[in-house]
C-alpha positions in Angstrom: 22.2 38.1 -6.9 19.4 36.7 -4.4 20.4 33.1 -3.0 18.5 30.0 -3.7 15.7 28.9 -1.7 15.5 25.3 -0.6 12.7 23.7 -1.3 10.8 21.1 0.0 8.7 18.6 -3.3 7.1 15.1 -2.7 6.8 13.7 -6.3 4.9 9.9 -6.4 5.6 9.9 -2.5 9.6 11.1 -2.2 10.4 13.9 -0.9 13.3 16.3 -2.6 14.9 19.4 -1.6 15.1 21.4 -4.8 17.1 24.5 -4.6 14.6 27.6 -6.1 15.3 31.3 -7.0 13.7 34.0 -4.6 9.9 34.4 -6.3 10.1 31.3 -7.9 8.7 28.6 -5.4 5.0 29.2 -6.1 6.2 28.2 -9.8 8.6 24.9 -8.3 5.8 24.0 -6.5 3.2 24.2 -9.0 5.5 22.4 -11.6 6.0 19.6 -8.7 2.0 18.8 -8.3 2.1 18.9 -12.4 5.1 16.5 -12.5 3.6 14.7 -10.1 0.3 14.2 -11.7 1.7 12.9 -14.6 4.0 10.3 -13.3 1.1 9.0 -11.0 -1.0 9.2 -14.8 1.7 6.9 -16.5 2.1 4.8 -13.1 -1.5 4.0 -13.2 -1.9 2.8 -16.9 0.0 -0.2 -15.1 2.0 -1.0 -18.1 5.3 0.9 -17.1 6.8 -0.5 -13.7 10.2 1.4 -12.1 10.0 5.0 -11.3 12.9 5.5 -13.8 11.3 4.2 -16.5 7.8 6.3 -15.3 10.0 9.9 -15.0 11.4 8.8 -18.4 7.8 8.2 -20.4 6.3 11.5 -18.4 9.2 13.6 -19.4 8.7 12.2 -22.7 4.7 13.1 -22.5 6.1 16.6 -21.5 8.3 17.4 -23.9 6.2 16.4 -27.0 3.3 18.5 -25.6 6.1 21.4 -25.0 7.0 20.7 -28.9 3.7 20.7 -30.2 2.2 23.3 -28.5 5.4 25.8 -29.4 4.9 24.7 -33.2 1.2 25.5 -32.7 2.1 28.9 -31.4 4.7 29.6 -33.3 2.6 29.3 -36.5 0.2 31.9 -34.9 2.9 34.1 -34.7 3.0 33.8 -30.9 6.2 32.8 -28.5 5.7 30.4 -25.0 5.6 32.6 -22.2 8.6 32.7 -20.3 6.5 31.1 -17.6 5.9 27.6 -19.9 9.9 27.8 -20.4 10.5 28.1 -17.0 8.2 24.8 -15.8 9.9 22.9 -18.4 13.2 23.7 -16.8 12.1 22.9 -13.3 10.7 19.7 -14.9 13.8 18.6 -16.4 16.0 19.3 -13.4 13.7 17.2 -10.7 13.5 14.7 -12.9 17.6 14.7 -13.4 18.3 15.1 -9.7 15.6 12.4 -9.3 17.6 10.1 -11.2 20.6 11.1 -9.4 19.1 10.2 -6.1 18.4 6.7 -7.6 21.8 5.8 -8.2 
């Protein structure tokens, strides 16, 4: 078993070190500039203020796209691409250590 990578992400101007399987950095990174696009999304609407609170709403804006777009795929018969799983669970973990870091 390869060992994880660490990895450099700047998500709404703070920097993490994220630790990344061999391979997978092009995907941690991608998922970071996604992440971070979003938060910076619900930031700007002006009517959430504390990063907390922002990471909470986007991950909430994440998931419900995750759902719906698996239900809409699944009733075509079709599964998410490993890929799509993969994001989400690079998603979820930068915004967990994220909170951790807050604390």
């Amino acid at each position: 078993m390869s060992t994880p990578l660490a990895i450099n992400i700047s998500i709404m101007d703070k920097e993490y070190k994220i630790a990344c399987p061999p391979g997978e950095q092009s995907a941690l990174l991608e998922s970071a500039e996604y992440l971070d696009s979003k938060m910076r999304e619900v930031r700007d609407t002006g009517s959430i203020i504390g990063s907390e609170r922002i990471a909470v709403i986007t991950a909430l804006n994440i998931a419900h796209e995750l759902l719906h777009n698996s239900t809409l795929n699944s009733d075509l018969g079709k599964t998410l691409p490993p890929r799509l799983k993969n994001l989400e669970t690079k998603v979820a973990e930068a915004l967990h250590k994220a909170r951790q870091m807050e604390l």
